[in-house]
C-alpha positions as CSV (number, residue, x, y, z in Angstrom):
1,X,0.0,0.0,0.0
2,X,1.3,3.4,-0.4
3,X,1.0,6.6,1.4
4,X,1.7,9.4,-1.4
5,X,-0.5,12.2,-0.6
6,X,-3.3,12.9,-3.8
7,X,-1.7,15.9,-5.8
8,X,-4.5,18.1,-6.7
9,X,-4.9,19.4,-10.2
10,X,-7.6,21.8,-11.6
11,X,-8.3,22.2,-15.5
12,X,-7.0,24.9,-17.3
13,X,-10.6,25.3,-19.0
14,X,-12.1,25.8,-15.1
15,X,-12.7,29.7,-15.5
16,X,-16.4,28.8,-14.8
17,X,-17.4,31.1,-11.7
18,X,-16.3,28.2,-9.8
19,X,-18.5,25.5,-10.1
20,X,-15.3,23.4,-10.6
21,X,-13.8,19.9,-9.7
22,X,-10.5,18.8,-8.8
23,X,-8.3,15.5,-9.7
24,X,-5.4,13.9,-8.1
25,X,-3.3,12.4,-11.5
26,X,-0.9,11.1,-9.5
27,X,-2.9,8.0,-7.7
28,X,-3.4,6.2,-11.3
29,X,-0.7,3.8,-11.2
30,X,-0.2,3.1,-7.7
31,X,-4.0,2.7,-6.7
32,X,-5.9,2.8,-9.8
33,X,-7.8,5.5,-9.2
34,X,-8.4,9.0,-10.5
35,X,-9.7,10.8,-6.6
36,X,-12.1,13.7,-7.5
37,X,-13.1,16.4,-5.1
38,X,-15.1,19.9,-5.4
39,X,-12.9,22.7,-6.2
40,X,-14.7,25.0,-3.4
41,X,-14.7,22.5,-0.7
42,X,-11.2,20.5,-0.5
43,X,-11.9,19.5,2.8
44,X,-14.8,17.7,1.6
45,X,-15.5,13.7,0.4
46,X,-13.6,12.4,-2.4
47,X,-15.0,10.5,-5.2
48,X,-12.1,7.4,-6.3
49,X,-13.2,6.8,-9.4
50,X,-11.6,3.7,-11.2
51,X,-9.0,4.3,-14.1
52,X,-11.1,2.9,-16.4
53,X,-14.4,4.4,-15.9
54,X,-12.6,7.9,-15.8
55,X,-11.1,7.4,-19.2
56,X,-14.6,6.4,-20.5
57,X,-15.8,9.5,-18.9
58,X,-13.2,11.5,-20.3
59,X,-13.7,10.3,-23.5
60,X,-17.2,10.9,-23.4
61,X,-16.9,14.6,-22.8
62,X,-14.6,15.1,-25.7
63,X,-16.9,13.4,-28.0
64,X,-20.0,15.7,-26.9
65,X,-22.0,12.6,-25.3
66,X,-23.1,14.3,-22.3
67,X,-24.2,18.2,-24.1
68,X,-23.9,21.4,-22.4
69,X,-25.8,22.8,-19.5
């Protein structure tokens, strides 16, 4: 098991009035999983999301599959 502390990483794109999330890049090999967290409260619950169901989801948003608010 390792202990290496999530490091945080916010998109470049996040200029949204800050309605953003965070993600923690560094976890993917070590625990397979991408940790997700609201930008505005990083004290808050994280969401591990599974390596491959963040690529899907990632993938997703490039191709348009989930529209625009």
């Amino acid at each position: 098991m390792t202990t290496e502390s999530p490091r945080w990483f916010k998109s470049s794109y996040s200029d949204n009035g800050g309605a953003c999330v965070e993600v923690a890049r560094n976890l993917l090999a070590s625990r397979g999983v991408v940790p997700v967290r609201d930008s505005k409260n990083p004290s808050g619950p994280v969401l591990d999301v599974p390596t491959d169901a963040f690529s899907l989801f990632v993938t997703g948003i490039k191709a348009g599959d989930f529209g625009t608010i």
